[in-house]
ROKOL-765014 format. One record per residue (C-alpha): x, y, z. Coordinates in steps of 0.05 Angstrom, whole numbers, padded with zeros to 5 digits, always signed. Layout:
BEGIN
XYZ
...
***
This chain:
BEGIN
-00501+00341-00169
-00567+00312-00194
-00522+00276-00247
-00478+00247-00202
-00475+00191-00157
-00424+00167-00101
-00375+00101-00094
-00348+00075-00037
-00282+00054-00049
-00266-00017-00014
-00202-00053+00001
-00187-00141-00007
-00198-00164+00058
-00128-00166+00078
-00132-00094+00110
-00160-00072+00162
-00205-00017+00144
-00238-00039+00086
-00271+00028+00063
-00221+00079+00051
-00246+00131+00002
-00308+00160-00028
-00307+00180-00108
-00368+00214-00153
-00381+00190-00221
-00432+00220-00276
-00492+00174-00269
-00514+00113-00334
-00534+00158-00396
-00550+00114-00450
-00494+00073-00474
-00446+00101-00428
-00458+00056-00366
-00420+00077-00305
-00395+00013-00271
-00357+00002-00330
-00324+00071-00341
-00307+00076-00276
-00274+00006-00277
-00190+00021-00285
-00191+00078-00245
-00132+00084-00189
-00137+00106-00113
-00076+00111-00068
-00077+00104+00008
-00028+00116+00059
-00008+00042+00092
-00027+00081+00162
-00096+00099+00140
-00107+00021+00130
-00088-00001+00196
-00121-00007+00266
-00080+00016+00314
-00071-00030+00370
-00030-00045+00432
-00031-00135+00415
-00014-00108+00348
+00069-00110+00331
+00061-00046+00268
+00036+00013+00290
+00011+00072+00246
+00077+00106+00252
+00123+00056+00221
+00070+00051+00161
+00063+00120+00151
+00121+00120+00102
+00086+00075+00048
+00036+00094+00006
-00006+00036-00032
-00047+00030-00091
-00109-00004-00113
-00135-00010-00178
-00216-00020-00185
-00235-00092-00225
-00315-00095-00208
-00380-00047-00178
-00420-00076-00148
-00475-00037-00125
-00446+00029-00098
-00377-00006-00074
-00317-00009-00119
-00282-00074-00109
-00210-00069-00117
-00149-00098-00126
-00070-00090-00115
-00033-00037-00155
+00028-00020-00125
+00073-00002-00065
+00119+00065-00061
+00155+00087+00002
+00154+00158+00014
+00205+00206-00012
+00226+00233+00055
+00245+00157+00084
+00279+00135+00025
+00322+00206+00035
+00328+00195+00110
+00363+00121+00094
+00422+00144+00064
+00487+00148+00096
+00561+00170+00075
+00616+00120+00076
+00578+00052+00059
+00556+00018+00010
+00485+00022-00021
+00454-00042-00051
+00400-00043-00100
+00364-00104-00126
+00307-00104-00175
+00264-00174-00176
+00211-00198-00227
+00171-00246-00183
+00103-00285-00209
+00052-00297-00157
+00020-00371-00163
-00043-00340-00187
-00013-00301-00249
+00012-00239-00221
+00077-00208-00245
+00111-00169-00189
+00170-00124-00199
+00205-00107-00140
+00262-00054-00117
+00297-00076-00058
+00345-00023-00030
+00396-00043+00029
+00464-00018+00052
+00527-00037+00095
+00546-00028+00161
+00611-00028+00210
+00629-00089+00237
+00629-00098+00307
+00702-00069+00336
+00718-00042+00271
+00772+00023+00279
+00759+00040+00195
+00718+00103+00182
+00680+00068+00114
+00645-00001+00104
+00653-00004+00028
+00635-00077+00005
+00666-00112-00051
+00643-00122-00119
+00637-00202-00106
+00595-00188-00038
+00542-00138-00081
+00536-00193-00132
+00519-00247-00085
+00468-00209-00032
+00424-00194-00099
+00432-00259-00122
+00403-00286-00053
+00354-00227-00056
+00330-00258-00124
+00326-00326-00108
+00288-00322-00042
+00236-00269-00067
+00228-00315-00126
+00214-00372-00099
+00181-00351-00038
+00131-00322-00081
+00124-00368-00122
+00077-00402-00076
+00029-00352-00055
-00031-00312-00086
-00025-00246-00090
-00062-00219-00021
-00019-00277+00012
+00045-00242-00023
+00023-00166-00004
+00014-00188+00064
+00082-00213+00065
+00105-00146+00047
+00059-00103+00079
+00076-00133+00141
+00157-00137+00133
+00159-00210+00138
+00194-00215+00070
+00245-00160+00087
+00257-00197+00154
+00277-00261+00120
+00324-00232+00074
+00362-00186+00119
+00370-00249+00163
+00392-00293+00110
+00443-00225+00077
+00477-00219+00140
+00512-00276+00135
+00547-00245+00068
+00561-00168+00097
+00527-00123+00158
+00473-00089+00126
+00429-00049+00159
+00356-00015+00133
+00340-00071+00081
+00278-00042+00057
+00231-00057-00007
+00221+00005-00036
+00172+00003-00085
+00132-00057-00113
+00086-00057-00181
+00048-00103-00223
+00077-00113-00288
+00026-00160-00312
-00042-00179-00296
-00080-00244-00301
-00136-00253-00340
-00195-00227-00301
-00228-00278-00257
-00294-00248-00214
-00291-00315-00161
-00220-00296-00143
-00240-00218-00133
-00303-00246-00083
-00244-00294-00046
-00206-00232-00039
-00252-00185-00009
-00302-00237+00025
-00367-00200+00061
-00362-00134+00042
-00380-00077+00091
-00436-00050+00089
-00430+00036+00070
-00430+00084+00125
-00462+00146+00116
-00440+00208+00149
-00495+00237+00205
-00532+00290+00187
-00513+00357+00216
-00564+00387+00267
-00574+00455+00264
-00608+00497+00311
-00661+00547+00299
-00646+00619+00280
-00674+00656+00335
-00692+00729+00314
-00650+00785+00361
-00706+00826+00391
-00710+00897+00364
-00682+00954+00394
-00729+01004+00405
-00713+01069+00383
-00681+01125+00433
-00731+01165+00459
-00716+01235+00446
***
C-alpha cells in the first residue's frame, strides 16, 4: 500500500451528500502522473445514498432507491475527484414491477441539448390506464394517440431543456419535476399512469471548461477521515498453577 494513495470521490453541488465514495490509485511515477490517469474513470451511486432524509423534505430515500446515477471524474484536485454527470438508470426490479397486462406501453426516446453543450438522450417509458366507469377489461390506445403523447413528450423535454445547464436539468429529473409536467400535460391525450424516465445518458460532451466544473461543485467539503479504532490492552490470563499431586 506504500504505492498507493486514496481519492475522495465528490459530487456537483446539487446533491446532498457531496462525498460518496473513496477509490485508491498507484501514486505519480515518472511520467505517469496520477491526476490525469485517473481522470475518465466512472463511479455509480444509488439516488438514495445521495439524499438527506428529511421530514420538510417531499422524496424520501425509498422512492429514490430505484435509480442508480453516474458520475464521470473531469479534474483532482488535491485528494478530491471533482465530477460530473454521466448517466441515470432505474433499477431492473422497478422497471419489471411497472408492467401490466391489458394496456398499452409507451416508449419515447428524446435527444435533448442542455444550454451549456450537453447532449442528453432520454428513454421515457409510460402506459395507459382505465377510464373512470369504464366496464372493458383492456385500455389499448390507438396508433394516432401513441404518436401524439411522444410527440408532446419530445417537444416539452426539448425545449424545456433547452434553457437550462446541465445540474439545472438533472435536478429537474432527479427530482421528478420533468415527469410531473409531462404526465400532466399527456393526460389530456389518454389516462396514463407510471410515466417514468427510465434511463438518461450523455451522448456528447462539451468541450472541457474548469470555471463551469468550480460553478458546479462550489466549496468543496473538506475529507473526513474515519476514527481510529481503540483497542484495549491484551491483558495476560494468570497461570494456572499446576495440580498438586
Amino acid at each position: 500500500m506504500a504505492r498507493k494513495e486514496w481519492y475522495d470521490v465528490v459530487a456537483p453541488a446539487n446533491f446532498e451528500k457531496r462525498q460518496f465514495a473513496k477509490t485508491i490509485h498507484n501514486k505519480t511515477q515518472g511520467t505517469r502522473i496520477a491526476s490525469e490517469l485517473i481522470k475518465g474513470r466512472v463511479f455509480e451511486a444509488n439516488m438514495a445514498d445521495l439524499a438527506i432524509e428529511n421530514e420538510n423534505t417531499h422524496t424520501t430515500k425509498n422512492e429514490d432507491a430505484y435509480r442508480n446515477i453516474r458520475f464521470i471524474v473531469q479534474d483532482v484536485q488535491g485528494r478530491n475527484l471533482l465530477t460530473q454527470f454521466h448517466s441515470i438508470n432505474m433499477t431492473t426490479d422497478r422497471t419489471y414491477s411497472l408492467m401490466r397486462k391489458w394496456c398499452t406501453t409507451m416508449e419515447s426516446v428524446v435527444e435533448a441539448k442542455t444550454a451549456d453543450g450537453y447532449v442528453l438522450r432520454i428513454f421515457v417509458i409510460c402506459f395507459t390506464k382505465k377510464q373512470d366507469n369504464q366496464l372493458s377489461r383492456n385500455c389499448y390506445a390507438k396508433q394516432r394517440l401513441v404518436k401524439w403523447v411522444r410527440m408532446r413528450i419530445t417537444n416539452m423535454i426539448t425545449r424545456r431543456l433547452a434553457k437550462l445547464d446541465i445540474s439545472k436539468a438533472v435536478n429537474v429529473i432527479t427530482r421528478n419535476i420533468l415527469t410531473d409536467a409531462l404526465a400532466k400535460r399527456c393526460n389530456t391525450i389518454i389516462p396514463l399512469r407510471d410515466l417514468r424516465i427510465r434511463k438518461v445518458k450523455v451522448t456528447r460532451w462539451p468541450k472541457y471548461d474548469a470555471q463551469s466544473l468550480s460553478n458546479a461543485h462550489g466549496e468543496i467539503p473538506v475529507s473526513k477521515e474515519a476514527d481510529p479504532r481503540e483497542v484495549e490492552e491484551a491483558v495476560e490470563a494468570p497461570a494456572v498453577e499446576a495440580a498438586k499431586e
